[in-house]
C-alpha positions as CSV (number, residue, x, y, z in Angstrom):
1,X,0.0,0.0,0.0
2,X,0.5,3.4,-0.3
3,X,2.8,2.9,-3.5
4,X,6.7,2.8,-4.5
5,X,7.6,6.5,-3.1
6,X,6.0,5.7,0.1
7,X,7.5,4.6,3.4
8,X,6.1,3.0,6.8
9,X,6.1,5.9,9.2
10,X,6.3,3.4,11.6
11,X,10.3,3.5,10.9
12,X,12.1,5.9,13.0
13,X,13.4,9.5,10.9
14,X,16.8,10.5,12.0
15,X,15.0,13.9,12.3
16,X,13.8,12.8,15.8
17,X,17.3,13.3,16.8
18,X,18.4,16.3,15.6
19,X,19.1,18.7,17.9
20,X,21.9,16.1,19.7
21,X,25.0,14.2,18.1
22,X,23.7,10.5,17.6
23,X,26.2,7.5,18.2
24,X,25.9,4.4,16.4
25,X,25.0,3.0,20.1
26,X,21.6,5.5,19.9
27,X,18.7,3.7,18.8
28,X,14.9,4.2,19.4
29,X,12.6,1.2,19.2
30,X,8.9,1.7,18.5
31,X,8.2,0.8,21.7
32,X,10.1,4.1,23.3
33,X,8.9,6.0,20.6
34,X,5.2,5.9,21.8
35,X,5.8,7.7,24.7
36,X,9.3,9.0,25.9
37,X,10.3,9.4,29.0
38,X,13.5,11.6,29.8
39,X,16.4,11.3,31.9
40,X,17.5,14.3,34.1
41,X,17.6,15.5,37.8
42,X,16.4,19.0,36.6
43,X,17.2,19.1,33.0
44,X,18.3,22.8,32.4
45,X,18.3,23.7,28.3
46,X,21.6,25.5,28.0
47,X,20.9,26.1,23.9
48,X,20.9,29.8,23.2
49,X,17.5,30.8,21.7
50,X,17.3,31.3,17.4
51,X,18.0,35.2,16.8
52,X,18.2,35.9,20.3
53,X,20.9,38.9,21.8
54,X,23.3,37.1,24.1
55,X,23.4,38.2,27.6
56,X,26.5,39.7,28.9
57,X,27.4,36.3,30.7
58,X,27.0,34.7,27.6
59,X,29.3,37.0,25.6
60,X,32.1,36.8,28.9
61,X,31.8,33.2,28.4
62,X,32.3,33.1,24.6
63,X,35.5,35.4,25.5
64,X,36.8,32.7,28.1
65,X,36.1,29.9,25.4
66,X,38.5,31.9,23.3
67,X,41.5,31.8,25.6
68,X,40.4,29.0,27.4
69,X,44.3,27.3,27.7
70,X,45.1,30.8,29.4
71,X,43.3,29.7,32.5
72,X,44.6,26.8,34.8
73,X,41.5,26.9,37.4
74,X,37.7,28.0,37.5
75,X,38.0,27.2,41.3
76,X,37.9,30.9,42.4
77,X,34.5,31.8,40.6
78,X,31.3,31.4,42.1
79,X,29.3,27.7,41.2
80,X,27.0,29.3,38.9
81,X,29.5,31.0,36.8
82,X,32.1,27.9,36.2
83,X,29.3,25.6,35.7
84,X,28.1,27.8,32.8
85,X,31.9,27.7,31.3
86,X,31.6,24.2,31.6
87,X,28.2,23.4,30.3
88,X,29.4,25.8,27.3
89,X,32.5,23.9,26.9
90,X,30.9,20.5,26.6
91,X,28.1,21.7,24.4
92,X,31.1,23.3,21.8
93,X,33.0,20.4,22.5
94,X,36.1,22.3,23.6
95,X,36.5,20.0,26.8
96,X,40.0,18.1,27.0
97,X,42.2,16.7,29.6
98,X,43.8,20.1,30.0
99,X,40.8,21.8,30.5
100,X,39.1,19.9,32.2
101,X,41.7,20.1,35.1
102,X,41.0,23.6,35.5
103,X,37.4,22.7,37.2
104,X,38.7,20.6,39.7
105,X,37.6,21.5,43.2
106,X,34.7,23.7,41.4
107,X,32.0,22.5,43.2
108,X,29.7,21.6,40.0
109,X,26.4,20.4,40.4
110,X,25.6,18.7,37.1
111,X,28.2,16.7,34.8
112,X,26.6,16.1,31.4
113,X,29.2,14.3,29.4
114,X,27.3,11.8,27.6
115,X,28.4,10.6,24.5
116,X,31.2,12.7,24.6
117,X,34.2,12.0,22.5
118,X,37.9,10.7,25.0
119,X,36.1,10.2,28.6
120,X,37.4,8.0,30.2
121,X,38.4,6.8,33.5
122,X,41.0,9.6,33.8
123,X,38.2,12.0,34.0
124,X,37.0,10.4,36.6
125,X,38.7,12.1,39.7
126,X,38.2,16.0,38.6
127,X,34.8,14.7,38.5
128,X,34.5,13.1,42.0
129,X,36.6,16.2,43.0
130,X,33.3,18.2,42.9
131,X,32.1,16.2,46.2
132,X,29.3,16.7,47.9
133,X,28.2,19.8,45.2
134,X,28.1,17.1,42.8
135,X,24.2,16.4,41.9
136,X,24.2,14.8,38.8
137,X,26.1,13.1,36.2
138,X,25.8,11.7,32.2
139,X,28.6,9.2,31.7
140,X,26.3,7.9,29.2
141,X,28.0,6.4,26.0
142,X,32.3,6.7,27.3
143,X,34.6,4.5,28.2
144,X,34.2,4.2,31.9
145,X,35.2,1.0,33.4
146,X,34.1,-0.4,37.1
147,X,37.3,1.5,38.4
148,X,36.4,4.4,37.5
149,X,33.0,4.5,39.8
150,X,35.3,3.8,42.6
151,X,35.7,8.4,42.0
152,X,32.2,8.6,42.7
153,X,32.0,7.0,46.5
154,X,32.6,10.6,48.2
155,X,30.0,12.3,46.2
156,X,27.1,11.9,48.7
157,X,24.7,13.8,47.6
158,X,24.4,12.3,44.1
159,X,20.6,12.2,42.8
160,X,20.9,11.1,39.0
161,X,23.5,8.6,37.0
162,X,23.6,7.9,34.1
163,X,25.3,4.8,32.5
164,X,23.6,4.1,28.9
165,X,25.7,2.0,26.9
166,X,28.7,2.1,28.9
167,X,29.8,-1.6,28.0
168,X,32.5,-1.9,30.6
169,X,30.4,-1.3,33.5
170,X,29.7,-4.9,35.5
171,X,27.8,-6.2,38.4
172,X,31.0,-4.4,40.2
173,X,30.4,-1.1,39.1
174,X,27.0,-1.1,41.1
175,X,28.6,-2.3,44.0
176,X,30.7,0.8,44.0
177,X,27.6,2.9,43.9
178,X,26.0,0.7,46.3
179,X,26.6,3.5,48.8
180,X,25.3,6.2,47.1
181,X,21.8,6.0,49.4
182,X,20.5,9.9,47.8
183,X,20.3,8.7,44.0
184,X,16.8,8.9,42.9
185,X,17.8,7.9,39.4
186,X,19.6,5.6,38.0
187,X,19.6,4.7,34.2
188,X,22.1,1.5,32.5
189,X,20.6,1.0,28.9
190,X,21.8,-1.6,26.8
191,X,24.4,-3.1,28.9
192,X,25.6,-6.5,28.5
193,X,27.1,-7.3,31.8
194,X,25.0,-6.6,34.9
195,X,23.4,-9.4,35.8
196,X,20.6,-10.4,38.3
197,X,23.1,-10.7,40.9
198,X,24.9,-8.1,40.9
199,X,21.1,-6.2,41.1
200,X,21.3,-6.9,44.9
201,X,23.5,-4.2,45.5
202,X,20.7,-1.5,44.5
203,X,18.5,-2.9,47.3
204,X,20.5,-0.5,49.7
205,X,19.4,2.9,47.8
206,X,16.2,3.2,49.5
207,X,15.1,6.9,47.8
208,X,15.0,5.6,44.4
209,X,12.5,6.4,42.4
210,X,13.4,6.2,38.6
211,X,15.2,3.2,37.2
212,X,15.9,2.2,33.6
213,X,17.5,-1.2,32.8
214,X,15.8,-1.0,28.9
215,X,18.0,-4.0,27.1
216,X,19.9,-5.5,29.6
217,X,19.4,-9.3,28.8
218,X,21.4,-11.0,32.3
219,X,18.6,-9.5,34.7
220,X,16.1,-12.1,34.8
221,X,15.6,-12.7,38.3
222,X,17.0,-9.8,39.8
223,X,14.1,-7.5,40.1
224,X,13.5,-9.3,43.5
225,X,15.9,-7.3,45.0
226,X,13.7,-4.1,44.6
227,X,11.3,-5.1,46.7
228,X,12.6,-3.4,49.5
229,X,12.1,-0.2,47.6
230,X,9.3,1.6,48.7
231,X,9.9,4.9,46.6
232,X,10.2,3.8,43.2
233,X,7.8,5.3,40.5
234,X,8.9,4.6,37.1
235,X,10.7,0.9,36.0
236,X,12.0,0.2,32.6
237,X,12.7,-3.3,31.4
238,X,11.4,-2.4,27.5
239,X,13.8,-5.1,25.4
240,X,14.4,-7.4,28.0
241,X,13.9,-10.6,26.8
242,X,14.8,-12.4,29.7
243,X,11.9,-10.8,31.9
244,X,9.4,-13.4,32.2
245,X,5.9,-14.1,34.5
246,X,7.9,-14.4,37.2
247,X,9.8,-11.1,37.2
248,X,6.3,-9.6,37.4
249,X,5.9,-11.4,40.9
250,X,8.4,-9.3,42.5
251,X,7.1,-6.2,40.8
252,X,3.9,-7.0,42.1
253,X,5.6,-5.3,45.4
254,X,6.5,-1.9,44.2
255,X,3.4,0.0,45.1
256,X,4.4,3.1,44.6
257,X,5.0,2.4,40.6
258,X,3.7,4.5,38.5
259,X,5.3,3.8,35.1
260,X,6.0,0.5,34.3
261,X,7.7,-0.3,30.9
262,X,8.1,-4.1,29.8
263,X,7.8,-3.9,26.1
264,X,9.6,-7.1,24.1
265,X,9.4,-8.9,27.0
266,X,8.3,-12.7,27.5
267,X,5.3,-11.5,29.8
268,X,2.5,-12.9,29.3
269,X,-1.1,-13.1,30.6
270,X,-0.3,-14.9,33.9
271,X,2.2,-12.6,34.6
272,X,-0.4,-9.5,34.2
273,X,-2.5,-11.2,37.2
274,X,0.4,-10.1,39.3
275,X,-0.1,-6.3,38.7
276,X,-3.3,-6.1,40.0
277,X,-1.9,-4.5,43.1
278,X,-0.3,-2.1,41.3
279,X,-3.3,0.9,42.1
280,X,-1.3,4.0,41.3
281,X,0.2,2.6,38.1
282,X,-0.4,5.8,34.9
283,X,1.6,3.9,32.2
284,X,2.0,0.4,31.0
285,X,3.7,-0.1,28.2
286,X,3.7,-3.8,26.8
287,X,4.3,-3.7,23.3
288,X,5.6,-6.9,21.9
289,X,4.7,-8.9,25.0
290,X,2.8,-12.2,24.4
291,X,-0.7,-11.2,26.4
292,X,-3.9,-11.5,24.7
293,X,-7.5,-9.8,25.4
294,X,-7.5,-11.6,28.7
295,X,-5.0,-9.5,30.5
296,X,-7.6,-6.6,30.4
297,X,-9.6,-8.1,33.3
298,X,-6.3,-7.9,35.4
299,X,-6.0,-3.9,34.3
300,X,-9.6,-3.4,35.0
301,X,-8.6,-3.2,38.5
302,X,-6.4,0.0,37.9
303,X,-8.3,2.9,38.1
304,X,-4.9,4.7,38.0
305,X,-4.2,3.8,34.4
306,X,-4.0,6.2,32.0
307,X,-1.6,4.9,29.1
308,X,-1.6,1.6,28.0
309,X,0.4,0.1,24.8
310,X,-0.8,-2.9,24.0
311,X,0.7,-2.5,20.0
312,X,2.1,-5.5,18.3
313,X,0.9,-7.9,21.1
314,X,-1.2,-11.1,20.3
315,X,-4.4,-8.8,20.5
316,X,-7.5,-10.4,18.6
317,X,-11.3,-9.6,18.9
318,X,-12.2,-12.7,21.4
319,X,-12.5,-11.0,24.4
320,X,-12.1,-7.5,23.8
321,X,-15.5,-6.6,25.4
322,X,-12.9,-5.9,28.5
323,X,-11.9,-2.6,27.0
324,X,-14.9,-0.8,28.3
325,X,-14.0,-1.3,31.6
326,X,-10.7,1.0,31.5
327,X,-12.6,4.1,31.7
328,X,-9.9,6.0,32.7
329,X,-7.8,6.0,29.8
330,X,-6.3,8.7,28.1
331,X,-3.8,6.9,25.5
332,X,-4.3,3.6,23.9
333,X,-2.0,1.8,21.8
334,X,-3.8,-0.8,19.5
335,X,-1.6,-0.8,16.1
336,X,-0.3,-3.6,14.6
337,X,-2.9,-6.3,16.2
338,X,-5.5,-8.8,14.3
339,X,-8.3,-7.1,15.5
340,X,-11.1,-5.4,13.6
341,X,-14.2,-2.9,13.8
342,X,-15.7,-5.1,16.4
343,X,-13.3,-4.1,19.2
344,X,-14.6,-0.4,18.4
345,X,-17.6,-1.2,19.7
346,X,-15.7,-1.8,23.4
347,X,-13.8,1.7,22.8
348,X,-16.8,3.9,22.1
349,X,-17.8,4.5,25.8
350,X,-13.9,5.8,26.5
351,X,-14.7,9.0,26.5
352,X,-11.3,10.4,28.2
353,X,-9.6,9.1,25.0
354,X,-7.0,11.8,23.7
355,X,-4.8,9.4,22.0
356,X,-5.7,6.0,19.9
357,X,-3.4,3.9,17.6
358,X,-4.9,1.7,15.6
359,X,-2.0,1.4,13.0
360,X,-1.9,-1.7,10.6
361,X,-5.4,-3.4,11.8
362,X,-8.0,-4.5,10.1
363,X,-9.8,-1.2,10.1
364,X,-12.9,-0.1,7.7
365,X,-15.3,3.1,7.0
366,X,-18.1,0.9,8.8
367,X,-16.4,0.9,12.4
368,X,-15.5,4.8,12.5
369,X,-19.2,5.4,13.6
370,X,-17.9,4.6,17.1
371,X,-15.0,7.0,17.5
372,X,-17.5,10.0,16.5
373,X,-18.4,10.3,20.3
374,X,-14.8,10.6,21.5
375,X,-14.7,14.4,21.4
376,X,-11.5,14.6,23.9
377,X,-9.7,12.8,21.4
378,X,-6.4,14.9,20.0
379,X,-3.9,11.9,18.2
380,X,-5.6,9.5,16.0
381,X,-3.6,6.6,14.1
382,X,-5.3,4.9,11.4
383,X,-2.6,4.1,8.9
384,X,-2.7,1.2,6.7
385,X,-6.6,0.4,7.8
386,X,-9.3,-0.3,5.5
387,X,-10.5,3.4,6.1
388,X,-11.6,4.9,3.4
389,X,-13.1,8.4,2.4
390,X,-16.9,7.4,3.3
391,X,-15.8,6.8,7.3
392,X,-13.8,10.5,7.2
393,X,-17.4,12.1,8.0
394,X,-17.4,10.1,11.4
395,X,-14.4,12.3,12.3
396,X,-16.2,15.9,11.4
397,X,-17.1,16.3,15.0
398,X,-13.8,15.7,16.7
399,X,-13.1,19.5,17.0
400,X,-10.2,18.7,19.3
401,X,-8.3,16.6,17.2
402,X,-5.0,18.2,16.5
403,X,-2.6,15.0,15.1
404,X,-4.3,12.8,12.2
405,X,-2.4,9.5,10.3
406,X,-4.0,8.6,7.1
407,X,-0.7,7.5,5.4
408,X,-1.5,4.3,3.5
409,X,-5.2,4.3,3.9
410,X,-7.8,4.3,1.2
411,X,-8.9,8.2,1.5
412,X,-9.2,9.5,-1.5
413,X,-9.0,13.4,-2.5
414,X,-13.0,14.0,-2.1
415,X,-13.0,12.3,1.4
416,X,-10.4,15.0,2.0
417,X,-13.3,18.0,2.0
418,X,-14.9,16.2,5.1
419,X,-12.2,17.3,7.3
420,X,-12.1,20.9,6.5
421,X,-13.7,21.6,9.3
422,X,-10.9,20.4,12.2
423,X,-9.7,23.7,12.9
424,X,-7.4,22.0,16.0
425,X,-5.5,20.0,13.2
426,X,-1.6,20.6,13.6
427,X,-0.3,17.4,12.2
428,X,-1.6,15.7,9.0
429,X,0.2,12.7,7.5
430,X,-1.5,11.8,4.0
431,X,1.3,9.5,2.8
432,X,-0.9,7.6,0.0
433,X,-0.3,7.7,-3.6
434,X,-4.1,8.8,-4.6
435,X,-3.8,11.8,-2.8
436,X,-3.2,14.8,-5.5
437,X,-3.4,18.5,-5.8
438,X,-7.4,18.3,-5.9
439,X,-6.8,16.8,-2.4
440,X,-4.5,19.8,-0.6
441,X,-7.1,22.1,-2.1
442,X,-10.0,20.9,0.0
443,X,-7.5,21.5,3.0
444,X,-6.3,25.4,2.5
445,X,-8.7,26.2,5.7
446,X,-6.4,24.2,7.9
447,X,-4.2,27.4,8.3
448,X,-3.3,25.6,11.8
449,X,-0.8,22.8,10.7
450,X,2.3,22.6,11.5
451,X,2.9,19.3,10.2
452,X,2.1,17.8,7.0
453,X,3.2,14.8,5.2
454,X,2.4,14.7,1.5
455,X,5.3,11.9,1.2
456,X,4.2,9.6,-1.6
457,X,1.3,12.2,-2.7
458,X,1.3,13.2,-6.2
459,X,1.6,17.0,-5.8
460,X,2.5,18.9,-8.5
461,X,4.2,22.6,-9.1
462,X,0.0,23.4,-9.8
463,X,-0.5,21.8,-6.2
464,X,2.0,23.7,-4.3
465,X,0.0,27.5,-4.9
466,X,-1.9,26.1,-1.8
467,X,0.5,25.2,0.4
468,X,0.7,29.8,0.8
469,X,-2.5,28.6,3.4
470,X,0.1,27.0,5.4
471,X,2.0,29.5,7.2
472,X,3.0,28.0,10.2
473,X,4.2,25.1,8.6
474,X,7.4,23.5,10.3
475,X,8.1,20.5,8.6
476,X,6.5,19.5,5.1
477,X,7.7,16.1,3.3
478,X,6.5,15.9,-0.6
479,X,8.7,13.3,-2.4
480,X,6.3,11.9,-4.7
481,X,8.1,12.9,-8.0
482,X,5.7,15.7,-9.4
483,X,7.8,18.8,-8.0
484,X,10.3,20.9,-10.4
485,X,12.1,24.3,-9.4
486,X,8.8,26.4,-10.1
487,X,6.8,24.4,-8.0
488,X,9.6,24.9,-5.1
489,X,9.4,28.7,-5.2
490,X,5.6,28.3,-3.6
491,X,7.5,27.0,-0.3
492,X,10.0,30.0,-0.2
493,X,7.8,31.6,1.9
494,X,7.1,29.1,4.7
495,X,9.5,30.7,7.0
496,X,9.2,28.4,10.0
497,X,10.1,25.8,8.4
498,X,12.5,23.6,10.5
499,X,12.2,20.6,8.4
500,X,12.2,19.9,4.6
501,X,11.9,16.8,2.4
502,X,11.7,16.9,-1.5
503,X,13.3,13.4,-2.4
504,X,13.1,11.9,-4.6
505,X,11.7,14.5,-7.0
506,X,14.0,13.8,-10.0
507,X,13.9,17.4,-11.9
508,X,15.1,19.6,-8.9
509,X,17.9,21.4,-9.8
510,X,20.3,23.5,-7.8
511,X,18.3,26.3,-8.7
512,X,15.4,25.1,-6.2
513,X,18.3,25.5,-3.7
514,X,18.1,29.7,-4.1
515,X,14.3,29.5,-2.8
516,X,15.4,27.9,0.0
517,X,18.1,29.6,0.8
518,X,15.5,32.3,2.6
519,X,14.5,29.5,4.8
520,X,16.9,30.3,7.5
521,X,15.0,28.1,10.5
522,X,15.9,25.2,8.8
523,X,17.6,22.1,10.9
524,X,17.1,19.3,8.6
525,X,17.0,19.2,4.5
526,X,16.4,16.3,2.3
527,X,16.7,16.7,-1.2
528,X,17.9,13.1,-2.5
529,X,17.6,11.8,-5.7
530,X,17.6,15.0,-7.2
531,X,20.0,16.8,-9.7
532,X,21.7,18.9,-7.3
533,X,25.5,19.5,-7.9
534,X,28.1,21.1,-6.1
535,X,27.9,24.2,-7.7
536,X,24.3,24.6,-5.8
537,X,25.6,24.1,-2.5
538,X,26.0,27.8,-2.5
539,X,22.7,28.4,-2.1
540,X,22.4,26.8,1.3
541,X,25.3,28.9,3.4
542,X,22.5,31.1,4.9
543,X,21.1,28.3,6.3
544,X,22.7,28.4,9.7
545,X,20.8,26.3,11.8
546,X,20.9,23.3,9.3
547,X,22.3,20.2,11.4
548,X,20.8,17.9,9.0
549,X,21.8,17.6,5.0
550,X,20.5,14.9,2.7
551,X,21.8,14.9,-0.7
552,X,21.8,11.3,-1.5
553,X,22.2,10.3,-5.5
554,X,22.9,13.7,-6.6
555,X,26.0,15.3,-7.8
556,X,27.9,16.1,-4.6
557,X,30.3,14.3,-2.8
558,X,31.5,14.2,0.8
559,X,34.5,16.8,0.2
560,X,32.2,18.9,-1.0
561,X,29.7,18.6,2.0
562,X,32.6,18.4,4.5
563,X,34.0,22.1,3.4
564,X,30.9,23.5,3.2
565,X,30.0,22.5,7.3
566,X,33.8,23.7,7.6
567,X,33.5,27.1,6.0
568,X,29.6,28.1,6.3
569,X,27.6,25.4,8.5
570,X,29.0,24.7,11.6
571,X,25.7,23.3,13.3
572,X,26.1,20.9,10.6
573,X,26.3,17.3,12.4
574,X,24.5,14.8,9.7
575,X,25.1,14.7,6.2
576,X,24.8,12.1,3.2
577,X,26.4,12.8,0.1
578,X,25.8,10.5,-3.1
């Protein structure tokens, strides 16, 4: 479905990650994707603001940056001031040994070095040199062994760790934290090496209260030494595939949980009946797990329970009268089940609905009738369903709706007119090859998007006059083929545009590139499979912001995108050449 220019949305884009540097140890599944949850003791955004006048700190700090080897210690200068130097440091990757030695003694609250290129062990004692100041830290992603955690045994008054993919930290390098008794947070994705046994020696840190062990496959079993841990709100075991019924037994303990996250875990049914005494549980997240329709009457119990993913699970009709019984819902996660219009029936009386997936399942116009009374509803999912233009009229009253999925759905241009009237409507995905200019026409009174992906669409240069409608546009995909450089100078004046995609539109030329060189807010830019040649890379120097650069198949190669990040576009962190 959905034809040969068309891909699964379902598929993570990189542009999810753009405003960080992604190693090839970053991944998202689909399961984190449905609802993210952050890792932070009090995140604080240190990004300057687009266009904004720097402060006078931030231009004294720029100066110190400059003749940064001049100074041998921040030690002197209040905490708020040489944590700023440092924050700046790290986020201009200017840190090195050197430098680093000059904060020693500083008293910094937060260390953020994740993913950051040479940390090591050796870093580890400037670090711990912060003592009892020291709040937080993001080891995330380095080279930090079990040794270097010994650092961290005077810092006393530590809150948050984090350890994601840090493949050299063992069952010993909890024991060394073992003592830490004020972290609240603890996070060690995707690590190969702790095991359940060396999970005892969290059973000591009695104020914890977030921990994430997402794709650690030795921990089976060791989630019985929580149970001591009265605090603890939010668990994470998405991708273990070593968690099984049993695991949930000792769960069953932590009544305080809140968030509970098994996704792609062997859990099944039997090990739902353990949860039940789980009454201030918000989020359950078991996408992948082997449960049927019968686990609902388990979760009926939870009054609490406000998200529930329940996508790619063994889901069919039989039994999924139990639905109407979570009345408290406010996001449900159906996609990518064999179930049909008959379980809408069982979802019409969920009238707190704000979010519903129902991605990939065997959806048709004659089942829509029941989502017309869920007027909370803001996110709706029907990709690849059976829907069709004749169920888009069911939708007409759902006045709050702001997100809509028809990619890959049988909506044709004239359903299209029937949601004219959704004046909430920020986010639009019509990634199906019948959609055509006719189509965006009957949507020009949907001045409100933001979003809108006309992917596989076939829009032409005619098409693109109504895309003026649009002003608050910040990301627009059209790569169906029909574009040229006339139909491009329409989007010239979309100035908030953040994010661009006009692959695979084989008659661009590099003089498309000059219309967009006025679209200064741009991070990411696709234009693959295109004619574009070096010589147009001109074009793109105003484009400051642009951290993202697709330029796949065309006639540039990576010296070419290399000196122009060197010379002109220094946010630039991802690009693909031909």
């Amino acid at each position: 479905m959905g034809g040969a220019c068309s891909r699964k949305q379902d598929q993570q884009d990189n542009e999810d990650d753009l405003h960080r540097r992604v190693s090839g140890r970053y991944f998202k599944s689909g399961s984190s994707k449905w609802l993210r949850t952050s890792f932070s003791r009090a995140s604080t955004d240190i990004s300057q603001g687009i266009g904004s006048c720097p402060s006078l700190m931030e231009l004294c700090i720029s100066r110190i940056r400059e003749d940064i080897n001049k100074y041998s210690t921040f030690s002197m200068l209040p905490r708020d001031i040489s944590q700023q130097i440092f924050d700046d440091l790290v986020c201009s990757q200017c840190l090195s040994d050197y430098i680093l030695e000059a904060f020693r003694d500083c008293a910094l609250q937060d260390i953020n070095l994740g993913e950051y290129p040479g940390f090591n062990d050796s870093w580890m004692d400037v670090i711990s040199s912060q003592g009892s100041s020291l709040l937080s830290v993001d080891l995330s992603g380095s080279d930090v062994t079990d040794s270097g955690l010994i650092n961290l045994k005077d810092c006393r008054n530590l809150q948050a760790l984090n350890f994601n993919y840090c493949d050299q930290i063992s069952d010993q390098g909890l024991k060394q934290i073992s003592g830490l008794s004020n972290l609240t947070t603890i996070s060690f994705r995707k690590n190969n090496l702790i095991t359940d046994q060396g999970m005892r020696y969290l059973s000591g840190l009695t104020n914890l209260v977030k921990l994430d062990l997402e794709r650690c496959p030795k921990i089976h079993g060791g989630l019985v030494h929580l149970e001591g841990l009265s605090k603890i709100e939010s668990l994470n075991v998405n991708c273990c595939n070593c968690i099984t019924d049993a695991d949930m037994k000792a769960v069953s303990g932590l009544r305080s949980l809140k968030s509970l996250q098994i996704a792609s875990s062997k859990v099944t049914d039997n090990g739902v009946t353990f949860l039940k005494a789980l009454h201030k549980l918000t989020l359950l997240n078991m996408e992948g797990c082997r449960v049927t329709a019968a686990c609902l009457e388990s979760l009926s119990v939870l009054g609490a329970l406000l998200y529930l993913n329940l996508s790619r699970c063994n889901l069919t009709n039989d039994g999924s009268d139990k639905f109407s019984k979570l009345q408290s819902l406010k996001v449900l996660n159906l996609g990518f089940n064999d179930i049909s219009d008959a379980i809408l029936v069982h979802l019409k009386g969920l009238t707190n609905l704000e979010s519903l997936n129902l991605d990939s399942c065997r959806i048709s116009d004659e089942g829509m009738i029941n989502l017309a009374g869920l007027h909370r509803l803001k996110s709706l999912v029907l990709s690849d369903t059976g829907v069709g233009s004749g169920g888009l009229h069911h939708l007409s009253g759902l006045v709050n709706l702001e997100s809509l999925n028809l990619s890959f759905t049988d909506v044709t241009d004239g359903g299209l007119r029937k949601l004219s009237g959704l004046s909430s409507l920020k986010s639009l995905n019509l990634d199906a090859r019948q959609i055509t200019d006719i189509g965006l026409a009957a949507l020009t009174n949907l001045t409100g998007l933001t979003h809108l992906d006309l992917f596989g669409a076939r829009i032409t240069d005619s098409g693109t006059n109504y895309l003026r409608s649009f002003k608050n546009l910040r990301s627009l995909e059209i790569c169906g083929g029909g574009l040229t450089d006339a139909g491009v100078r329409n989007i010239k004046d979309l100035t908030s545009l953040t994010l661009l995609s006009l692959s695979q539109n084989h008659h661009l030329t590099d003089k498309c590139l000059k219309s967009i060189s006025g679209l200064t807010q741009l991070v990411s830019l696709n234009i693959a499979n295109s004619r574009i040649t070096r010589a147009g890379l001109q074009h793109l120097k105003p484009l400051k912001n642009l951290k993202s650069l697709t330029l796949e198949s065309c006639k540039v190669t990576a010296d070419d995108m290399k000196k122009l990040q060197s010379t002109d576009l220094p946010n630039l962190v991802s690009f693909r050449p031909e």
